[in-house]
C-alpha positions in Angstrom: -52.9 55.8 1.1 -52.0 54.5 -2.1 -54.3 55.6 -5.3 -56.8 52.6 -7.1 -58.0 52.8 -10.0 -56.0 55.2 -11.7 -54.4 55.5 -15.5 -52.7 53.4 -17.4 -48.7 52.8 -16.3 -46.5 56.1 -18.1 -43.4 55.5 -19.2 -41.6 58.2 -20.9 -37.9 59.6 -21.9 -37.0 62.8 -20.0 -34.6 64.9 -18.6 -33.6 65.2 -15.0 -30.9 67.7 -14.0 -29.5 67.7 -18.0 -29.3 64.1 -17.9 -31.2 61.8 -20.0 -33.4 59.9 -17.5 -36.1 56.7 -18.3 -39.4 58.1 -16.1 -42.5 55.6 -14.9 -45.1 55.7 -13.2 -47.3 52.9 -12.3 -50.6 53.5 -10.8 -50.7 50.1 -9.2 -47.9 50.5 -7.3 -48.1 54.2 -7.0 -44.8 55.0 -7.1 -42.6 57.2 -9.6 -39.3 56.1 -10.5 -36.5 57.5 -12.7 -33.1 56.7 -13.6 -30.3 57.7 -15.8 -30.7 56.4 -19.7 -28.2 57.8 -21.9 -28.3 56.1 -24.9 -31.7 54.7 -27.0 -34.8 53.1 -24.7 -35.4 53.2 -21.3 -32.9 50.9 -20.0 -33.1 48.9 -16.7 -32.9 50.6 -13.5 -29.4 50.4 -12.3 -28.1 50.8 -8.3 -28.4 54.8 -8.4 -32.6 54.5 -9.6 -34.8 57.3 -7.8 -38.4 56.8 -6.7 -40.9 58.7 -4.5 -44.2 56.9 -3.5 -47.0 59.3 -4.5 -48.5 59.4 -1.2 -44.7 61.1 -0.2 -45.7 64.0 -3.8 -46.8 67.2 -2.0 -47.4 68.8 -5.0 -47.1 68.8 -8.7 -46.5 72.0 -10.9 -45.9 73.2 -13.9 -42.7 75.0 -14.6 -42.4 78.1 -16.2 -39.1 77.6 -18.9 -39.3 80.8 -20.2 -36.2 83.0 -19.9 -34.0 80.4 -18.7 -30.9 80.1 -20.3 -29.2 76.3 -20.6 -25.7 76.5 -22.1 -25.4 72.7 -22.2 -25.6 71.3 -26.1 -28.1 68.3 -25.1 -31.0 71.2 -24.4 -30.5 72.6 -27.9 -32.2 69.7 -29.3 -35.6 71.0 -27.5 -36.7 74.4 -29.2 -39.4 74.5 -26.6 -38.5 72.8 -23.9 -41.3 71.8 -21.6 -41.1 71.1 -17.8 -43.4 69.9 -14.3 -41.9 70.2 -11.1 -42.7 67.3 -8.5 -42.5 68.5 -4.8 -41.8 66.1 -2.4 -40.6 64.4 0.8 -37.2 63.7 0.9 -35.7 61.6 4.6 -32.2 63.0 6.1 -30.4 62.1 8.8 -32.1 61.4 12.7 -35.9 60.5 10.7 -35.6 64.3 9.8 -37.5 65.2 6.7 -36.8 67.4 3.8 -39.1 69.4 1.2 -37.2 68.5 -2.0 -38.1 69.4 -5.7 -37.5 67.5 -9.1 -38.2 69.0 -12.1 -38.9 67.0 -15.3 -37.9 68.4 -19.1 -40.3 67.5 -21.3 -40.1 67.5 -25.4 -43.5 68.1 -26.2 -46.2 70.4 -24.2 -48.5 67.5 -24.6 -46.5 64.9 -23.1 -45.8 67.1 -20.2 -49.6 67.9 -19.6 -50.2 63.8 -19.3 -48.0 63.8 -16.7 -49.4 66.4 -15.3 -53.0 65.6 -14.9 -52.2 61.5 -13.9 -49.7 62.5 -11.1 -52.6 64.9 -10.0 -55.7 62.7 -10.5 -53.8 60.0 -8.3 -52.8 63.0 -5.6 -56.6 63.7 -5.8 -57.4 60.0 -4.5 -55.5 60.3 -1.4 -58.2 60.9 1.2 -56.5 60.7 4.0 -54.8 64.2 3.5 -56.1 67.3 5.1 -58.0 70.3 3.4 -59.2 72.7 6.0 -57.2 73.3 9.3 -57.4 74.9 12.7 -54.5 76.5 13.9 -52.9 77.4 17.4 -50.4 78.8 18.0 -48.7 79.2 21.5 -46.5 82.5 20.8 -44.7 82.4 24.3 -43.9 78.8 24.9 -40.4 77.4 24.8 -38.3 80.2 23.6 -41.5 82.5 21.8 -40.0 81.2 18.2 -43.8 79.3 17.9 -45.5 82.3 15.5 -42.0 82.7 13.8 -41.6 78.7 13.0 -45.0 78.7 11.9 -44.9 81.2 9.5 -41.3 80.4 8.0 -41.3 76.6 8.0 -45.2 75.5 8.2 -47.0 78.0 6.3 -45.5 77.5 2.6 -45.8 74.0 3.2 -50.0 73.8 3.5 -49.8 76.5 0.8 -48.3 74.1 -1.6 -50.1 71.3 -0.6 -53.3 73.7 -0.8 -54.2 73.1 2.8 -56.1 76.0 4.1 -56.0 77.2 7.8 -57.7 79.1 10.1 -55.1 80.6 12.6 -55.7 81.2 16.4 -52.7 82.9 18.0 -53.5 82.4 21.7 -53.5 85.0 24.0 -54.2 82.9 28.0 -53.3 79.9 29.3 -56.4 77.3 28.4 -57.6 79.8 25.4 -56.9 76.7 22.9 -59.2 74.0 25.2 -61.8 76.8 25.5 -62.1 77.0 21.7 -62.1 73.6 20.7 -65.6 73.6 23.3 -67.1 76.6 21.5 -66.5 76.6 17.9 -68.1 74.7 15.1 -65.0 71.9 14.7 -67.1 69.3 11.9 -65.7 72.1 9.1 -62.0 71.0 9.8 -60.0 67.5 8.6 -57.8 68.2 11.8 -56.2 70.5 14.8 -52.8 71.8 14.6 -50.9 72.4 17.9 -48.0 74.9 17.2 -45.8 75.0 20.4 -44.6 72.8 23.4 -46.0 69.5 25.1 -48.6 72.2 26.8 -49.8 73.6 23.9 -50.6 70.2 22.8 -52.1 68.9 26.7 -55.3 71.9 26.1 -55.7 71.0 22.5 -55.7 67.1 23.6 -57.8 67.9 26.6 -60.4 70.5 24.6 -60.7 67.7 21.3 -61.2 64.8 23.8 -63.8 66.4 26.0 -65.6 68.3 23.1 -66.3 65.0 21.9 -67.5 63.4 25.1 -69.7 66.1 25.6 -71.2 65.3 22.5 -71.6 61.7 22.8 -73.0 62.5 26.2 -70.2 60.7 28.1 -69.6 61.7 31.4 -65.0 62.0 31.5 -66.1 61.9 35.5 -67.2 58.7 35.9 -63.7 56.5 36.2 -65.1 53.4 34.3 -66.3 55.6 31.3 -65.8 54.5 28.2 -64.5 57.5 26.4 -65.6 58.0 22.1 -62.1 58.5 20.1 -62.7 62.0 18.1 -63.0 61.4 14.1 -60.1 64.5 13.5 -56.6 64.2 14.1 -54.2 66.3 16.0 -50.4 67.7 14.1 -47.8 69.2 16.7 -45.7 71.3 15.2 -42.8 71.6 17.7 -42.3 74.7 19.4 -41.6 74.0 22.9 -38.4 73.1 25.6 -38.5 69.4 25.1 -41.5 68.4 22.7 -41.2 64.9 24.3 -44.6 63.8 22.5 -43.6 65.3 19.1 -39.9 63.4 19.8 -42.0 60.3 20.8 -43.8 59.8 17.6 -41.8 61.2 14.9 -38.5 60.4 16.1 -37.2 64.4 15.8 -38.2 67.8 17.0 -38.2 69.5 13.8 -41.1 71.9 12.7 -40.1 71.0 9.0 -40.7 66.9 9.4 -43.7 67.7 11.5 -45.4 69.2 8.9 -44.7 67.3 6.0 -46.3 64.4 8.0 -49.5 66.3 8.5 -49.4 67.4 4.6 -49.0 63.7 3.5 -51.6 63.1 6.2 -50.1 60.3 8.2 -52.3 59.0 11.0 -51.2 57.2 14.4 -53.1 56.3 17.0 -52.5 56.5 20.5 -53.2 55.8 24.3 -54.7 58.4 26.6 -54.6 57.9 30.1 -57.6 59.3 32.3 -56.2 60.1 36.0 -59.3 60.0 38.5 -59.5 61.3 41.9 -62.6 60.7 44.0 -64.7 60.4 40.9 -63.5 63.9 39.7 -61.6 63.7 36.0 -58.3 65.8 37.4 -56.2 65.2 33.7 -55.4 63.5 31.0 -52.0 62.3 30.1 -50.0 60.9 27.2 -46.6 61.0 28.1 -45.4 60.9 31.3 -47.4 60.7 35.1 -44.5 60.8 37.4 -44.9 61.2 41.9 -42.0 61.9 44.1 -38.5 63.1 41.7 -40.4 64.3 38.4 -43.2 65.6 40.4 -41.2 67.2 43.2 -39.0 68.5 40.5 -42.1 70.4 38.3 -44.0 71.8 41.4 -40.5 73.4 42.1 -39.5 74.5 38.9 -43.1 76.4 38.7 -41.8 78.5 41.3 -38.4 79.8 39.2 -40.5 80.1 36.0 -38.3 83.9 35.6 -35.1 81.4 35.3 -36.4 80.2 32.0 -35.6 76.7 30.7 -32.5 77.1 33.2 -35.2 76.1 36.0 -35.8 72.4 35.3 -32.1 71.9 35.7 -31.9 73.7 39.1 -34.9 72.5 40.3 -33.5 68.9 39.2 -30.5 69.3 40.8 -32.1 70.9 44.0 -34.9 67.7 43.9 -31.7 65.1 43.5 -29.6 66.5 46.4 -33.1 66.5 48.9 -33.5 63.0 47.9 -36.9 62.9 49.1 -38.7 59.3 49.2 -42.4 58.6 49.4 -44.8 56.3 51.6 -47.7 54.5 49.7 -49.4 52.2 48.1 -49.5 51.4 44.6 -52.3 48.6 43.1 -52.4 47.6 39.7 -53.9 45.0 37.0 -51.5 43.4 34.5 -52.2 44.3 31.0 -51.8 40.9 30.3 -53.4 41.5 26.2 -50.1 42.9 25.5 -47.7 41.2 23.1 -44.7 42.7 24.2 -42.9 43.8 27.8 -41.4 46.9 29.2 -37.9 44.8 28.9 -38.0 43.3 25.6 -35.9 46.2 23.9 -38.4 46.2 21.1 -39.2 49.8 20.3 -42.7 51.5 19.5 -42.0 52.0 15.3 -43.7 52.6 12.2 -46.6 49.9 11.5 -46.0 48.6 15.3 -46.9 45.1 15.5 -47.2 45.0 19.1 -49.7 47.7 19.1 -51.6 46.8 16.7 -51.4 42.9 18.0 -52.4 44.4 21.4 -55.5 46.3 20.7 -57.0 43.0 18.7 -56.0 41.3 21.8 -57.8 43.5 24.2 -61.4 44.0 21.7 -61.5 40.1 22.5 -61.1 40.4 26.3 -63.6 43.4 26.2 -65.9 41.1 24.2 -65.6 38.2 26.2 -66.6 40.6 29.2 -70.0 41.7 28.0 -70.7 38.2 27.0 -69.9 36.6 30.5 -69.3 38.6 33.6 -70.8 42.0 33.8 -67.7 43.5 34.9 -64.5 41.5 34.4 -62.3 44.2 36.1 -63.9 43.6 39.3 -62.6 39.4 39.5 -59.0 40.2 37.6 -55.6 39.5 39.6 -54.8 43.3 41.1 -51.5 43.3 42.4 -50.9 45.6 45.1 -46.6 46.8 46.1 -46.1 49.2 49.4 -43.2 50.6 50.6 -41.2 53.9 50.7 -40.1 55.3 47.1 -37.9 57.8 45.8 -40.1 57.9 42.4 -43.5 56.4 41.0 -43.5 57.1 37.2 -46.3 55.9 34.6 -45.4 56.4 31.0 -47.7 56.0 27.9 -45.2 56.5 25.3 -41.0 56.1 25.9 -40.7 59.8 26.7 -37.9 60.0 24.8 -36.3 63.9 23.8 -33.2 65.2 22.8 -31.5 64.8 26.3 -32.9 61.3 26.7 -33.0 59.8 23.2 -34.3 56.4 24.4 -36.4 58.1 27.1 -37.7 56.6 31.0 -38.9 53.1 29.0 -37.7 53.0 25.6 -39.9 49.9 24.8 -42.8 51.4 25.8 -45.8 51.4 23.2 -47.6 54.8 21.9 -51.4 52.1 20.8 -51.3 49.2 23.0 -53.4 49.9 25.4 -50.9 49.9 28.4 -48.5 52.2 30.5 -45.6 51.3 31.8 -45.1 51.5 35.3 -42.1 52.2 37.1 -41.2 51.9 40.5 -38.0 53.2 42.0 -37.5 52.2 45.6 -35.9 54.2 48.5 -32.1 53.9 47.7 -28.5 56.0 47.8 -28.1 58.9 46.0 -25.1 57.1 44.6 -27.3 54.2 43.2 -30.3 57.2 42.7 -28.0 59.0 40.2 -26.3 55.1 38.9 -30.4 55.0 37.6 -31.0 58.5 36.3 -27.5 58.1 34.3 -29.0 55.3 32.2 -31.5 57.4 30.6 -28.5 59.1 28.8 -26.8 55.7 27.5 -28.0 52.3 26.0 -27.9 50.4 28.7 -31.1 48.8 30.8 -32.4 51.2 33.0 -34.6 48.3 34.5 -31.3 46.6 35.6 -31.3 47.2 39.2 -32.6 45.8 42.2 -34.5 48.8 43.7 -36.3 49.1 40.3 -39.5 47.5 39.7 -41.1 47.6 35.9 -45.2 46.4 34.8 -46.8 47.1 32.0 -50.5 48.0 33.5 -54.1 48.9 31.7 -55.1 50.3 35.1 -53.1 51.7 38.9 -54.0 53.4 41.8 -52.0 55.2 44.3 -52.9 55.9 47.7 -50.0 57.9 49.8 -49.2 56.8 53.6 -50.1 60.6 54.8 -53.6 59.8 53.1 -53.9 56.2 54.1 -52.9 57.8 58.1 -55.6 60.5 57.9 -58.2 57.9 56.7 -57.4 55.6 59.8 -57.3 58.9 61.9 -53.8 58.1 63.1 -52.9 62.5 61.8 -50.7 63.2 64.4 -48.3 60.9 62.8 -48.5 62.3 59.8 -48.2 66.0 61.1 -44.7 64.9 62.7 -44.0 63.1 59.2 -44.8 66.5 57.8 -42.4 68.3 59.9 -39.5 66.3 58.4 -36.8 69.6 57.7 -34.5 67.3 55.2 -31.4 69.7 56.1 -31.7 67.6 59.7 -31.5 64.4 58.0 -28.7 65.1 55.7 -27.8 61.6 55.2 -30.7 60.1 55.0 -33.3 59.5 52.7 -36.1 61.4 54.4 -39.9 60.1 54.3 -41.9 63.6 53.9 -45.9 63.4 53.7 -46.6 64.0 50.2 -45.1 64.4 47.0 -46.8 65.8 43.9 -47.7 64.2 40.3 -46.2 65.6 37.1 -48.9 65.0 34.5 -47.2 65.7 31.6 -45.7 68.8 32.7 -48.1 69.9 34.8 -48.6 69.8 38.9 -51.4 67.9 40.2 -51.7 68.1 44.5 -53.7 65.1 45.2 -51.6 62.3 46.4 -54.6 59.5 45.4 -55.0 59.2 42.4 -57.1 56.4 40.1 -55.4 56.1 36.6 -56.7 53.7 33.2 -55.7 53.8 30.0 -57.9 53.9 27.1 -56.6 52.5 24.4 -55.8 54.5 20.9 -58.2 57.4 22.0 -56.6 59.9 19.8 -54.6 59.8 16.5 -52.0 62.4 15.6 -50.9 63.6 12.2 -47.8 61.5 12.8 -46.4 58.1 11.1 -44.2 56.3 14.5 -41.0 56.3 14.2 -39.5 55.0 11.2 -36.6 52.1 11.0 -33.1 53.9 10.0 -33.5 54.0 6.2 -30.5 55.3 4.2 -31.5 59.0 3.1 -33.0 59.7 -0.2 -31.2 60.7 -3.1 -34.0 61.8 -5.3 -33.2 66.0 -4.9 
């Protein structure tokens, strides 16, 4: 992002906040710097020296000085004071980000026009920032605040950074995935999704199969392989957990999120495609969970009129039933990766892993068209039966505000792999022992009914399913007729569960999933390492 071939390095004497500062800017680094310079020259930079990269400068302005009164002596020395005012991104606390503003006293009109048009030329070579984008917004998700965050936090934002929109407010569920197969999309740099993780599932779902259509792949055939789409997707969070907007930026804040889609940050990331019977059912990005989290989001669906209040009854009811699952799960070993579901080495900003990974796996994708026609077909599946309490899949940590390290804080957002977790039948005691340690820092691997892989493919197949195909369904009809009040100290084997594809109920208990690696890329950085906040405002 940085801007070549620009001016000649400025350095100039100016005034910051009444104080005497030494300013520079050198294209070749593209960073502006100031620091405090009170007597003759510029000085050295000391320990309290301010800088802003210029790909963090929303905008530059000039300042209108007129009418403002400075009662400090230093200002008389400037008849007609000059001034520009740099707008830019300033990082708090928990990776939020601020819009700050510096403004720059200049002696002379013409030095102050210099600065002026080089801080703008080098904006002008960022290319990677957005011009033209389409908007939706989901105005009942989470708490219906998605039209009113927009407008007060979002909107003077891409006015400054002279981003210009074209708004949808959506009115029906799948309105947004619709749109995105209609309309004339080559116009736009990008696709903002302003609301929860659903608002962002359609827009995913319409951007990914808009541009299969268009490349003529068919998203039903389960060995496709699916065309990443050139424009990027922004979340704006507006939603009851905004797990993927958590998992990527590191905060749920509307402010941060748009400041990243202003600077025009870019992030790749996986996409799973969930198959069943050659039929494309979803996509998902975050989290495919069977038995506990999908038990727990077919029930909450019921008690939508409770609000957010339902996914903790629903949880609670879901814990205390303490249903477990029959099945069979087969999977092949994403053995490209660099990293493990247990190394404790989180998904951040510039991942190495990730970007190791997907090297890694172009060179085993190349190997197979130059030897055998379809390597997938002679790799090591491993296959695990047995009775579980939960089967969960995750693309990304999944981490939100109530879970800050998520269901598998190591897990990678561009690597090409899911993590798969397997959570054996069990106590409640030990049950609730495992869903405890995605509140704390310890490893929520760490038990011996808990099984972790890190996968490029699984399947499932339930017991019910696997019954019906060996015509053995009386069994399963008594299995079926399990009442769990009976059993109240067991853990009781019912037929079928249901998945929960990020946030949403899918019934069929077989399902084929892959993962495609770094299908989509978000207006988003990664997480960034703790940095000490920046004292530039």
């Amino acid at each position: 992002m940085g801007a070549t071939g620009a001016a000649e390095p400025l350095h100039s004497v100016l005034w910051v906040k009444q104080q005497r500062c030494a300013v520079s800017l050198e294209p070749a680094r593209a960073v502006l710097r100031w620091w405090r310079s009170p007597g003759p020259g510029a000085g050295a930079p000391g320990a309290d020296a301010c800088s802003v990269p210029v790909s963090e400068i929303i905008a530059v302005e000039e300042t209108d000085v007129h009418g403002k009164h400075h009662s400090s002596g230093k200002w008389q020395k400037m008849e007609k004071p000059y001034a520009f005012t740099v707008h830019c991104v300033k990082r708090a606390r928990r990776h939020r980000w601020k819009w700050a503003q510096v403004t720059f006293w200049c002696p002379e009109e013409q030095l102050c026009h210099l600065w002026l048009q080089t801080l703008r030329e080098m904006l002008e070579k960022l290319t990677s920032r957005p011009k033209h984008l389409l908007v939706f917004i989901n105005p009942f998700g989470g708490k219906g605040q998605g039209k009113r965050i927009y407008e007060r936090k979002v909107a003077p934002l891409f006015t400054l950074a002279s981003i210009t929109t074209d708004i949808i407010v959506t009115e029906h569920a799948n309105q947004a995935k619709e749109t995105l197969y209609e309309i004339n999309i080559d116009k736009y740099d990008g696709i903002v999704s302003v609301g929860g993780d659903g608002m962002f599932s359609e827009v995913l779902h319409g951007l990914i199969g808009r541009t299969q259509r268009s490349a003529g792949v068919d998203q039903n055939h389960p060995r496709a392989v699916l065309v990443p789409s050139s424009l990027r997707i922004g979340i704006i969070p507006a939603g009851s957990t905004d797990c993927v907007c958590y998992s990527t930026v590191g905060t749920s804040d509307a402010e941060t999120s748009a400041l990243h889609i202003v600077v025009g940050d870019s992030l790749a990331m996986d996409v799973s495609s969930v198959h069943h019977n050659s039929t494309l059912l979803r996509y998902s990005v975050s989290l495919l969970g069977y038995g506990f989290y999908g038990d727990i989001i077919k029930d909450s669906e019921k008690k939508r009129w409770l609000g957010l209040a339902r996914y903790d009854f629903s949880g609670l009811k879901t814990f205390l039933s303490h249903h477990c699952y029959e099945g069979t799960v087969s999977f092949l070993p994403a053995q490209h990766t660099v990293g493990s579901p247990r190394d404790g080495k989180p998904c951040r900003a510039g991942c190495f892993v990730c970007r190791q990974s997907k090297q890694q796996l172009e060179e085993e994708q190349k190997k197979a068209l130059y030897g055998l026609e379809a390597a997938e077909d002679v790799e090591e599946w491993q296959v695990v039966c047995g009775k579980f309490l939960a089967i969960n899949a995750t693309n990304m940590s999944c981490a939100c505000r109530r879970s800050p390290r998520g269901l598998s804080p190591a897990a990678h957002l561009g690597d090409g792999s899911s993590d798969l977790i397997l959570i054996r039948k069990c106590s409640r005691f030990n049950f609730l022992r495992f869903l405890i340690r995605h509140t704390n820092q310890q490893d929520q691997f760490d038990f011996t009914f808990v099984e972790v892989y890190r996968v490029k493919k699984f399947q499932f197949t339930s017991k019910h399913v696997e019954d019906e195909d060996s015509d053995l369904k009386e069994e399963g009809k008594k299995r079926f007729g399990h009442i769990c009040s009976s059993h109240p100290s067991c853990c009781c084997a019912v037929s079928n569960s249901s998945w929960n594809c990020d946030g949403e109920v899918l019934h069929s208990p077989a399902i084929e999933v892959r993962v495609h690696c770094q299908l989509v890329r978000l207006f988003a950085r990664g997480i960034e390492e703790n940095l000490k906040p920046d004292s530039h405002s």
